[in-house]
C-alpha positions in Angstrom: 86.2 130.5 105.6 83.8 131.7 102.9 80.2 129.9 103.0 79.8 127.5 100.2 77.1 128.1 97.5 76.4 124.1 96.7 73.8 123.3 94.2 72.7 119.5 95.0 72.1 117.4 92.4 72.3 113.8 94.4 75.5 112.4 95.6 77.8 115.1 96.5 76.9 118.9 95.8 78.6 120.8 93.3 80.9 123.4 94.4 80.2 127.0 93.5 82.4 128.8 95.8 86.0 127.3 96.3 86.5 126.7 100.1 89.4 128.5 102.0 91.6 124.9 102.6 90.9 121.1 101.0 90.4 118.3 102.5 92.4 115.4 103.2 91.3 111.5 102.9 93.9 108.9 103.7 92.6 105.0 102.9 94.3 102.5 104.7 94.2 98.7 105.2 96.7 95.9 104.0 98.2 95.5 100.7 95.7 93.6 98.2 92.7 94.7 100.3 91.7 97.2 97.1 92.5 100.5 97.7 93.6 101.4 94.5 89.9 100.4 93.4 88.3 102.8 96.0 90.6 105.4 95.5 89.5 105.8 91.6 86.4 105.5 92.2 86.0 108.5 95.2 88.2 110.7 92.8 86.0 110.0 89.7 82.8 111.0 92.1 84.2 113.7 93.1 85.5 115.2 90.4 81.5 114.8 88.5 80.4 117.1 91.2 83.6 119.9 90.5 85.6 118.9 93.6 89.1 119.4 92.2 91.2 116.4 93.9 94.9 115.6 94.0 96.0 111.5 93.9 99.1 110.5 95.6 100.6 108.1 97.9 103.1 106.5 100.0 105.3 106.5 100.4 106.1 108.1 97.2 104.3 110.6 95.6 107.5 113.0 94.7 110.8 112.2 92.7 112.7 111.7 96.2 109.4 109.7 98.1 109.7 107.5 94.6 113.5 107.0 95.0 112.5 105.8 99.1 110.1 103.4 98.0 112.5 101.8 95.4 114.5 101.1 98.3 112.0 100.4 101.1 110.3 97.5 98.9 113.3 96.1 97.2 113.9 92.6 98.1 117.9 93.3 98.4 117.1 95.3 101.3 115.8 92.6 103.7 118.1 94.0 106.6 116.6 97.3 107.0 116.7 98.1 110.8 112.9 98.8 111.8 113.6 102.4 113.1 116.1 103.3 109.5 112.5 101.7 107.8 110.4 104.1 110.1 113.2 107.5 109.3 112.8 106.6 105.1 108.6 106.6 105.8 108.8 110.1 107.8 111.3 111.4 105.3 109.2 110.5 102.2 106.4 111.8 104.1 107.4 115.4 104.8 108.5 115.4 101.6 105.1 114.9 100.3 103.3 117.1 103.1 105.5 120.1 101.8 105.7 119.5 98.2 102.1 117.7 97.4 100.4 117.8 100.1 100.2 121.2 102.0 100.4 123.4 98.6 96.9 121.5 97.6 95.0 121.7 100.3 95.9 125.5 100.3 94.6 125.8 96.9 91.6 124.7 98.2 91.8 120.7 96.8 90.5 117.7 98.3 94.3 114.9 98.7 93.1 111.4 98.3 96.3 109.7 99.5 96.8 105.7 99.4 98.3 105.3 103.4 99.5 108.3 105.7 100.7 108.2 109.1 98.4 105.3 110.6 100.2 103.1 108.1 103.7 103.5 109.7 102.0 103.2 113.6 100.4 99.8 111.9 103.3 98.7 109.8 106.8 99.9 112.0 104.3 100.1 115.3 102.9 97.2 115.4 104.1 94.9 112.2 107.8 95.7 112.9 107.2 96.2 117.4 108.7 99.5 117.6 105.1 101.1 119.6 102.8 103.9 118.7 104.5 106.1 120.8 107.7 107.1 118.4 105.6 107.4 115.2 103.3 109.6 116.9 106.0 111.9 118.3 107.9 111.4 115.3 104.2 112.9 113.0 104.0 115.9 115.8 107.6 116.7 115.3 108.1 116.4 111.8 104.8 116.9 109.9 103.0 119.6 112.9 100.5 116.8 113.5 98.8 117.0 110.1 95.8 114.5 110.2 93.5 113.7 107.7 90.4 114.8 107.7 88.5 111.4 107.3 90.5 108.3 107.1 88.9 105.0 105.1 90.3 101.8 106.5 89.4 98.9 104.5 88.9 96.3 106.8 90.2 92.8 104.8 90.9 89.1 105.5 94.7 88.4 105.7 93.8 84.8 104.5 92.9 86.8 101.1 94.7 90.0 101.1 98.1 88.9 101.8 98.4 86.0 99.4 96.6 88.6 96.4 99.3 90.9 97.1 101.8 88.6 97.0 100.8 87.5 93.4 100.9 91.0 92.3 103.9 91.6 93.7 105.5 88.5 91.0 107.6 90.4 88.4 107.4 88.9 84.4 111.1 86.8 85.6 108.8 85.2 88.2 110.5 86.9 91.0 109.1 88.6 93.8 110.2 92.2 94.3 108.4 93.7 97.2 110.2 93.0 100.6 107.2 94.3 102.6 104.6 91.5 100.9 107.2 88.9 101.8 106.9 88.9 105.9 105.2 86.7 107.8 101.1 85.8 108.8 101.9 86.8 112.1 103.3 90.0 110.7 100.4 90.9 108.8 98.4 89.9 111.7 100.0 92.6 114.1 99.4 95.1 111.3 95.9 94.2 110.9 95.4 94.1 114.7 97.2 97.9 115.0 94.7 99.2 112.4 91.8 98.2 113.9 93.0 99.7 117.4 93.5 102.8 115.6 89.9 103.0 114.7 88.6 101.9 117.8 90.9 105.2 119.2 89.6 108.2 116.3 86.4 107.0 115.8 85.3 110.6 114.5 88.5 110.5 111.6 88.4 106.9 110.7 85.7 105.0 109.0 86.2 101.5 108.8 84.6 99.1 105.7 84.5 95.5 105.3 86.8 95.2 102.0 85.2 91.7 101.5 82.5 93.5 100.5 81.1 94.2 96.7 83.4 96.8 95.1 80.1 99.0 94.0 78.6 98.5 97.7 81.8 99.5 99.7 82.3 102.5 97.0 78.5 103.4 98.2 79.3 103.3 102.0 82.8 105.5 101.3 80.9 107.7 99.3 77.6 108.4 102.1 80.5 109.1 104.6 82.5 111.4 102.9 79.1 113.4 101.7 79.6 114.7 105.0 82.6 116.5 104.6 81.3 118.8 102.3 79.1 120.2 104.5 81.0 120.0 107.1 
């Protein structure tokens, strides 16, 4: 890799000399706990400072990963087998790694992607029972292992998080739409549970924020961690 020329002007340096590969930030945590927010945010910082950055997410992010998620959070689909919900994830998934994903980060772009991989061994691994050992063979088998280079879990209170996304999820009919907002506390409790044991496992990759927090305050904490990376 070619050494980076960074002139520092506070924050993060601006980049004078492209680096050889990107980097890759996944933020995870529960639906309502603002990711969306943060996600902005990080790409509006780095972009100030010349870091040229790709948004996508999942699943979705491509015409086919778009076509998955129809299906995945369409209410009609309630009866879903958890290991046919776990295939759609990994198949919208490689689809992104080798259209999105991969051709970025060779280009030398920073991927700021809303969930990867630790939200299927949270979701199908623990939410749906299936175990972390099938989604992590299932990543090593299908995607090589990719793994981001810092992930941001936002840490949130199901009491608040659940019930937000729920009222997002109402369409202008008053009908709910998204099948994955509708299960149950104890659900959303094995999810939460699953992320934070995650965490506790990669505590060099995943850096986890209390999403209770002010939005400008956890922006701050994201933004002193992933500093880091670009000197890294």
């Amino acid at each position: 890799m070619r050494e980076q020329k960074v002139l520092s002007t506070g924050g993060f340096p601006t980049i004078a000399l492209r680096p050889a590969r990107g980097k890759l930030i996944s933020f995870e945590g529960m639906d309502g706990s603002g990711k969306s927010t943060q996600i902005a945010l990080l790409a509006s910082e780095l972009r100030r400072f010349g870091i040229s950055v790709v948004l996508t997410r999942e699943p979705g992010g491509t015409p086919l990963g778009e076509t998955i998620r129809a299906l995945l959070l369409d209410l009609n689909n309630r009866g879903i087998h958890p290991t046919a919900e776990l295939a759609l994830m990994f198949a919208s998934r490689a689809q992104l790694v080798a259209k999105v994903i991969e051709p970025a980060l060779r280009r030398g772009e920073w991927v700021l992607c809303d969930r990867f991989v630790d939200f299927s061994e949270a979701y199908q691994g623990g939410g749906r029972q299936l175990g972390s050992e099938i989604v992590l063979v299932m990543h090593q088998a299908l995607l090589g292992g990719l793994t981001p280079d810092l992930t941001i879990l936002l840490d949130h209170d199901i009491a608040e998080s659940v019930p937000r996304a729920r009222t997002r999820s109402i369409t202008t009919e008053g009908k709910e739409n998204r099948r994955l907002e509708n299960e149950s506390r104890l659900f959303f409790k094995r999810v939460q549970q699953t992320f934070r044991q995650i965490a506790a496992r990669d505590k060099e990759r995943v850096f986890v924020t209390d999403a209770m927090g002010p939005i400008d305050v956890i922006h701050d904490e994201i933004v002193s961690e992933v500093a880091r990376l670009v000197f890294s």
